[in-house]
N, C-alpha and C positions, 0 to 999 in steps of 0.2 A: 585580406582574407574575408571573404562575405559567407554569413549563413544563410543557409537557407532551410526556412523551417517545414516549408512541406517536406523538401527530404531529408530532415531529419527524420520527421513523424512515418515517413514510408521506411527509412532505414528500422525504428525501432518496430513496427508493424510486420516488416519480415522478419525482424530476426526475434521479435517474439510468436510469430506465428503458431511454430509445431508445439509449443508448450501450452497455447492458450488454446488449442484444435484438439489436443489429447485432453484436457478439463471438459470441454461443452461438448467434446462426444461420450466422453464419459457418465457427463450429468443429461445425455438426450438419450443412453443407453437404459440407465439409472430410470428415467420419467417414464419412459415408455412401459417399465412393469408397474408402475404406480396405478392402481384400478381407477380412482378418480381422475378422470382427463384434466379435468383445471386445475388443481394441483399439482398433473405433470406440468403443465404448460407453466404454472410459476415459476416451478423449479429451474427451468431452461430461461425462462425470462428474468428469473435472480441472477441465476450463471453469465448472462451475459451481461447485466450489468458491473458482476463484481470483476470479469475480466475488460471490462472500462474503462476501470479505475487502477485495474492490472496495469494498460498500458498507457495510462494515465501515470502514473506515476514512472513506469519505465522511461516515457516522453520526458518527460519533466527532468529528469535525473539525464538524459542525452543533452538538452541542452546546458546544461550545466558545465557538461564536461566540454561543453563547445563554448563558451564563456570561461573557461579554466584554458584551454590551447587560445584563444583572444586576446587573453589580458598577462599572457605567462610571462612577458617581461616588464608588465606596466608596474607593478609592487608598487614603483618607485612613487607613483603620480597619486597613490592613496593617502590624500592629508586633509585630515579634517577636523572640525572640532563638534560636529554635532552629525550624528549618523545620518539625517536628511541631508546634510552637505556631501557624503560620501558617496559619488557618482559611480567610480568604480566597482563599488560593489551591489549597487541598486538590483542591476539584473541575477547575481547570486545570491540576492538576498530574494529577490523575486520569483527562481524558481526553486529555492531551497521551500521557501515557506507555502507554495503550494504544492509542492510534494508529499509534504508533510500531510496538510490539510487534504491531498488525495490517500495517501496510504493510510491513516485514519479512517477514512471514510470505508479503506477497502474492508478494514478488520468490520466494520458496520455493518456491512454486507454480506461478509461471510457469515454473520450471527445471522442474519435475514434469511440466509440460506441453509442454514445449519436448522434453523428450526423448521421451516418448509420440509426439510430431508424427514423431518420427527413429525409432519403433518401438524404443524400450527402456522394458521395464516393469519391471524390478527396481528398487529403493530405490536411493534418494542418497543419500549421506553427507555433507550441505554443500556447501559451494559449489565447495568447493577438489578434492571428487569430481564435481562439474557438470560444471568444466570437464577432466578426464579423462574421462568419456566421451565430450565431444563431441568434442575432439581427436581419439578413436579413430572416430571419424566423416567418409569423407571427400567427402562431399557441398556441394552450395554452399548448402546451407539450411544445413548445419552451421555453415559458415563464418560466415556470416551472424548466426546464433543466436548463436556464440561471439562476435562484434564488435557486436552489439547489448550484450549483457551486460555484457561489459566497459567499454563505454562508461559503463554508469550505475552501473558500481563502479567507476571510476576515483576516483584521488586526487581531490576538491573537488568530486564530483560528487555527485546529490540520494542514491543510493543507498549510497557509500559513507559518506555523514551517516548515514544511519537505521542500515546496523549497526554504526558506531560508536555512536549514541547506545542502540539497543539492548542493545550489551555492557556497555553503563554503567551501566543502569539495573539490568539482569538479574544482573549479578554484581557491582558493587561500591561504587554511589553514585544516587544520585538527580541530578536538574537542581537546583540548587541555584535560591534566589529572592533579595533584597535587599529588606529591611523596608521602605525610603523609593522602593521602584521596583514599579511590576507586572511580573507576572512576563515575562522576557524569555529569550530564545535566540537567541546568535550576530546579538546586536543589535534582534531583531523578536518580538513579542511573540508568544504560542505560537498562537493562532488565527491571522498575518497567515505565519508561518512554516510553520506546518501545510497551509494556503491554497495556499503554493508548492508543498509536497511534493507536494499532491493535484491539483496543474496537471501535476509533472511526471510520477506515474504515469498521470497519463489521455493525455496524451500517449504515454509509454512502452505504453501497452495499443493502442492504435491503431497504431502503429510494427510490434509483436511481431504483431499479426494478418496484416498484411501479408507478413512474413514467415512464418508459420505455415502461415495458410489459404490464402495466392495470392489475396487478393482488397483492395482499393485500398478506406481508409476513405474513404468517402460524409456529408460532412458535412449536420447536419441533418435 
């Protein structure tokens, strides 16, 4: 069985298409009443990059699952005594962890674009400067923006996982594996866990439009 990664990347490209076509006409819908033209224009130029990173991570999370049907009866051949010895799992540990580092980045983005929506185009410093400017914000999209966010950083929730597992990887350890087990996380294996993560940002991006653009996602 051989992969092949352009069609991978065209499989997840169509079959995220109409999701990521109803976001950036929604946010080109959205620009276009905004009186300042360069600030519409950023707005659509954020939008496109957060859905980038949209299928940046959908990509990432496809191959995964195609290194899960590859190795589905290899278990056996996983023995090792130091996780750089551990071949088999080098490429699910390779796109687990930059899925991570993509869906992270996307939640970065959607603040980049959430504050553009509120007309602030200066640089963020983090999250922890996200939410000081929107506090200086006193609109009910602010409010809004600000209790969407916080929702999916809260304690045990999908977002606050991803930058903890992000700070983990990025500055001081890897996802460790176990010789006699395939590789797992917080009990489910990194494609069935990854799966969730990218259920709950597609939700969360349908959520964020609504409050963004003013317009009610249209399933299908």
């Amino acid at each position: 069985m051989k992969t092949d990664f352009i069609e991978i990347s065209n499989k997840v490209q169509n079959d995220s298409r109409l999701a990521c076509m109803k976001f950036y006409e929604n946010a080109e819908s959205y620009a276009s009443g905004v009186q300042n033209e360069q600030l519409g224009a950023k707005i659509v130029s954020q939008t496109d990059s957060l859905l980038f990173k949209f299928i940046s991570v959908a990509t990432n999370l496809e191959f995964l699952w195609q290194m899960h049907n590859l190795k589905k009866d290899k278990s056996e051949l996983q023995k090792h005594t130091a996780e750089w010895q551990n071949n088999l799992s080098l490429t699910d540990l390779m796109y687990f962890e930059n899925l991570i580092m993509q869906l992270r980045a996307f939640i970065d983005f959607a603040q980049k674009l959430s504050c553009l929506v509120l007309e602030y185009t200066k640089p963020i410093d983090g999250t922890k400067d996200f939410y000081k400017i929107i506090a200086k914000n006193e609109s009910q999209k602010a409010r809004e923006i600000e209790s969407k966010f916080r929702e999916i950083m809260s304690k045990d929730s999908w977002g606050c996982s991803v930058k903890s597992i992000r700070d983990k990887i990025t500055h001081y350890d890897i996802i460790k594996t176990k010789s006699e087990f395939k590789p797992t996380i917080q009990g489910k294996s990194y494609e069935r866990y990854c799966q969730d993560l990218e259920n709950d940002m597609f939700v969360f991006l349908t959520e964020l439009q609504l409050i963004l653009f003013e317009k009610e996602w249209i399933s299908g």
